[in-house]
N, C-alpha and C positions, 0 to 999 in steps of 0.2 A: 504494500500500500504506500503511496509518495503523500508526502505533505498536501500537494495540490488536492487534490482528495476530498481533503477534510477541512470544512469551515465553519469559523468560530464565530458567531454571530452575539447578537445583547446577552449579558448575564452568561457570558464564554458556554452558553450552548454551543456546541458540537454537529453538526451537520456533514453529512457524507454522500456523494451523490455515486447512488448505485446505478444510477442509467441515466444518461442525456436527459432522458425527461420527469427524472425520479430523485428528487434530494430528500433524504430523510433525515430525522433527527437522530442520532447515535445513542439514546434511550430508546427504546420504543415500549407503548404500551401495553401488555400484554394482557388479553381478555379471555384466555384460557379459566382462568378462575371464573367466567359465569357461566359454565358449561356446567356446575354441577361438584359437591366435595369439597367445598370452599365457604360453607355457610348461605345464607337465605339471602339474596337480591332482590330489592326495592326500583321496580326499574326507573321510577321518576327520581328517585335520589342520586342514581346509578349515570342518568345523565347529566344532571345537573354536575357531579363529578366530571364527568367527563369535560366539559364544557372549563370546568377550572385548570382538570392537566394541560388543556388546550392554551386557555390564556396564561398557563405558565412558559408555555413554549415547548412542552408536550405534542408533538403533531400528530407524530405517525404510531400509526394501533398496528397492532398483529393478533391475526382473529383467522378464523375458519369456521368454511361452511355447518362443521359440527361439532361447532364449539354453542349449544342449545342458542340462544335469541344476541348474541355476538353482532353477527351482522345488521339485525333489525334496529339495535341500539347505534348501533353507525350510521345508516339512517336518520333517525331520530335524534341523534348529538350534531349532524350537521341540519338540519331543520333547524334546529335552536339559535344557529348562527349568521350571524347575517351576512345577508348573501355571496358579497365581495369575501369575504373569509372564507367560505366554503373551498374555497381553490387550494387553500393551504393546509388542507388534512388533506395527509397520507394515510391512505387505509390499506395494508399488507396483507389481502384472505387467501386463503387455502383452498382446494378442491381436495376433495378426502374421497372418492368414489370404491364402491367394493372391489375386490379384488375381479373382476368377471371381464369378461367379453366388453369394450367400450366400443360404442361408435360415433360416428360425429355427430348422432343429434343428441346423442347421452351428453355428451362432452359441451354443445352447445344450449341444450334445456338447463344443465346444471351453472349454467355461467349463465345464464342469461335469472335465472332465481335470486342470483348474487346479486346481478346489478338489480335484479326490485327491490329484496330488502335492503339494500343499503342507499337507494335512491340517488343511483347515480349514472352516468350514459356509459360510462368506462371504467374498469378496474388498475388499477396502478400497479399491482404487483397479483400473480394470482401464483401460490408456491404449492408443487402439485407432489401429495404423500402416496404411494404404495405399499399396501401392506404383506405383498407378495410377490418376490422376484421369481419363482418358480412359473406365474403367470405370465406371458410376456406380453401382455398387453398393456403394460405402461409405455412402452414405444410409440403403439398408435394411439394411447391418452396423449400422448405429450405433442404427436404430431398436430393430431385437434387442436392442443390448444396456441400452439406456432402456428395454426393455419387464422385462429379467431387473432391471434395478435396482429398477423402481416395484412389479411384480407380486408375482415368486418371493424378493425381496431377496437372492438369491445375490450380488450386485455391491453395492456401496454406494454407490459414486460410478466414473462415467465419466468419463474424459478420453481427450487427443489425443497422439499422438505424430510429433513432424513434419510436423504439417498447413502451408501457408502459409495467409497472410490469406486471399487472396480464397477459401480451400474453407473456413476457419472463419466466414466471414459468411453462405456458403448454408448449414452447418450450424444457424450459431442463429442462423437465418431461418425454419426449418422447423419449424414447430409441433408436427410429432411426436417430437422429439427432447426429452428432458428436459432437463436443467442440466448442460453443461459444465464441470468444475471447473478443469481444466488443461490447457494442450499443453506438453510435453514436446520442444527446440529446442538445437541447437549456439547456445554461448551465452558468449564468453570477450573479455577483451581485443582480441582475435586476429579476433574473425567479434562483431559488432554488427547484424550484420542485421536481428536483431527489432526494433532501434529506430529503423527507417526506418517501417514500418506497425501492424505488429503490438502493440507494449507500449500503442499509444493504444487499438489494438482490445480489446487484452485488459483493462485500466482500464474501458473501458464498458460493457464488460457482464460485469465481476464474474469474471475468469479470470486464475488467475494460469499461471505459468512457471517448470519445473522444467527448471534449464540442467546439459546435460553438457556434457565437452570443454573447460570451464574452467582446468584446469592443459596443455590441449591432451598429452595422453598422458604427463602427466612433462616436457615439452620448458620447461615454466614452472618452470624449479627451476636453484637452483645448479648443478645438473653439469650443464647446457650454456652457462653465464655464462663469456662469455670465451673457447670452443672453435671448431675449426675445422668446416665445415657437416660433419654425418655422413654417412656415405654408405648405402647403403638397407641395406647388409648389418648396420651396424652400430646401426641401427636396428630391434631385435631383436624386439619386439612388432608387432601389428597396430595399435593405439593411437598409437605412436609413427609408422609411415608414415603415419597414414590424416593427421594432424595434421601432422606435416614441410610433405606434399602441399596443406594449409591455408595454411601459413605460406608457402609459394613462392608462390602466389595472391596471399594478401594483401602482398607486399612483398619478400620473398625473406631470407637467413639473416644477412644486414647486416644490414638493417633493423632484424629481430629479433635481432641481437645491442644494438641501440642500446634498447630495446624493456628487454632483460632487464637493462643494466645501470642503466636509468632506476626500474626496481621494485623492484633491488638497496638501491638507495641507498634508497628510502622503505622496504623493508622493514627496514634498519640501523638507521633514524631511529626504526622502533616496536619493535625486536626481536625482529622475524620472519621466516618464510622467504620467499623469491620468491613461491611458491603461496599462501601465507598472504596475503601481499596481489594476489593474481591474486585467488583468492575470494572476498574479505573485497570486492574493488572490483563485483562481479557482485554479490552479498547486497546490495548498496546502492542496484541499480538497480532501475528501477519493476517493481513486479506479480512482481517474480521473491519466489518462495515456499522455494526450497530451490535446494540445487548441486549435481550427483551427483559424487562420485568413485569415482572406480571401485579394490575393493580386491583384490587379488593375494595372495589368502589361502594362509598360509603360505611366501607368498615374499618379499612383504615388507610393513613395518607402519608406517603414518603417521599412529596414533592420535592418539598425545600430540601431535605439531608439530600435526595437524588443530587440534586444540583451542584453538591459538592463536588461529586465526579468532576468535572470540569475544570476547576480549580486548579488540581496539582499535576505533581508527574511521579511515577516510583524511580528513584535511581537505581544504582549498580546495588549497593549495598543490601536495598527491601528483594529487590529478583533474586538476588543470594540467598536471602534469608529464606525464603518461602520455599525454593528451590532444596536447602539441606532438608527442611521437611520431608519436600515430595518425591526425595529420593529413597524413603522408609517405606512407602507405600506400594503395593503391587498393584504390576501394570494391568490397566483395565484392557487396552488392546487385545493383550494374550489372555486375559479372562473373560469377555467379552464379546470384545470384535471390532467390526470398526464402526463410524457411527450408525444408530439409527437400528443396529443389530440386537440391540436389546428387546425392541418391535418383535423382533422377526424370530421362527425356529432356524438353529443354526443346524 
């Protein structure tokens, strides 16, 4: 990623432009949490929220088709804003379609659904998951949807979501596929896997990486510095197990308690939070373009500390330090797999 890239706008928001005609914010908001396992959504409270990440300088959401009423609420948060504004959310959805047989008018009723509930002519990013590579027909999903970008411009730009390397090399291998902008990867201190294969893949041929699971569900934060391991009940979101169950993988709640007080201390050192610098150390790695956090609208708000990201830089010193950590830890690749294989039967 070159400097040119990345632009720093009021209150040193971060801006990244992943396509010609795509600049996103380098938070992005993450709406996976109203899908469901995350507590009870109010959905008038929910957009009134939204409407505040927005006038923080919050723009760009990352949401999917089945991610439950995600898109309808994208809709309805740009309704609320007047109209000259409406231009400046970026809205990043998903096509999540079953594993089966697609054809273009599957591929075209399912995008065409998107733009109603989100009430808009055109999608800015539509980042396409398969939950089965044994199927081979995410080829001709993806051609579908290069055909709605180049033809009908309903799409603007295509990307991936959890693909591993070796199905993004036969993708753009294939000449009928258009331009790739992004895959979409678990992506945090905690799970590094993209940078066994993939960050050199995606450098070559012009792709960047948009990483969730960076604060791992919350678990990257002062309230678990220093506690004893939770136990599943008390781990009350879906976010919060799916990521505990990461962190047992990658080294167990010792580890990471050695882990959280090591980010402590460089987080004191620049007058930040834990996540602040969990983020702030992902924004610095190669090809990655943006970090999702996912936000829990109307239940609770991490605008202002988000914004600390921005602020500083980790030097030589904190990359060391996090780095003797994470040399204690086994590697998730060879436990694992690459990204996105944790979906998948291996």
């Amino acid at each position: 990623m070159s400097d040119n890239e990345i632009d720093t706008h009021i209150g040193n928001m971060e801006y990244f432009e992943l396509a010609p005609n795509l600049k996103i914010c380098r938070i992005l908001n993450g709406l996976w949490q109203v899908a469901g396992g995350h507590g009870p959504i109010d959905s008038r409270v929910a957009i009134e929220e939204m409407v505040k990440y927005h006038n923080a300088g919050y723009t760009t959401w990352d949401l999917a088709d089945i991610y439950g009423p995600a898109e309808d609420f994208i809709g309805a948060f740009r309704h609320r804003l007047p109209e000259q504004e409406r231009q400046n959310v970026q809205a990043l959805t998903k096509w999540v379609p079953e594993p089966q047989r697609v054809t273009q008018q599957i591929a075209k009723t399912s995008i065409e659904r998107s733009l109603k509930r989100m009430g808009v002519s055109s999608l800015d990013l539509v980042q396409f998951h398969w939950w089965d590579y044994n199927n081979p027909y995410y080829i001709d999903a993806l051609k579908y949807l290069s055909g709605l970008r180049s033809e009908t411009k309903i799409i603007k730009n295509v990307g991936l979501t959890n693909f591993d390397t070796e199905r993004m090399q036969i993708i753009v291998k294939d000449t009928r596929l258009k331009e790739i902008v992004s895959n979409q990867v678990q992506y945090s201190i905690i799970d590094r896997r993209s940078e066994v294969k993939m960050s050199r893949f995606c450098r070559d041929n012009n792709i960047s990486l948009l990483a969730y699971g960076t604060v791992c569900g919350g678990l990257m934060s002062e309230r678990y510095l220093g506690k004893s391991e939770p136990s599943t009940y008390e781990l009350d979101t879906a976010s919060l197990r799916k990521y505990k169950r990461m962190i047992d993988t990658w080294g167990g709640w010792k580890l990471f308690q050695e882990l959280l007080s090591t980010v402590h201390q460089i987080a004191e050192k620049h007058g930040v939070s834990i996540a602040n610098v969990a983020t702030r150390y992902i924004l610095d790695r190669p090809v990655v373009a943006g970090v999702i956090i996912g936000v829990r609208l109307g239940i609770s708000d991490h605008r202002e500390d988000n914004l600390r990201v921005f602020n500083f830089r980790l030097d030589k010193d904190d990359s060391n330090s996090i780095e003797e950590v994470s040399e204690k830890s086994i590697d998730l690749f060879d436990r694992i797999g690459d990204c996105g294989d944790e979906y998948r039967r291996r």
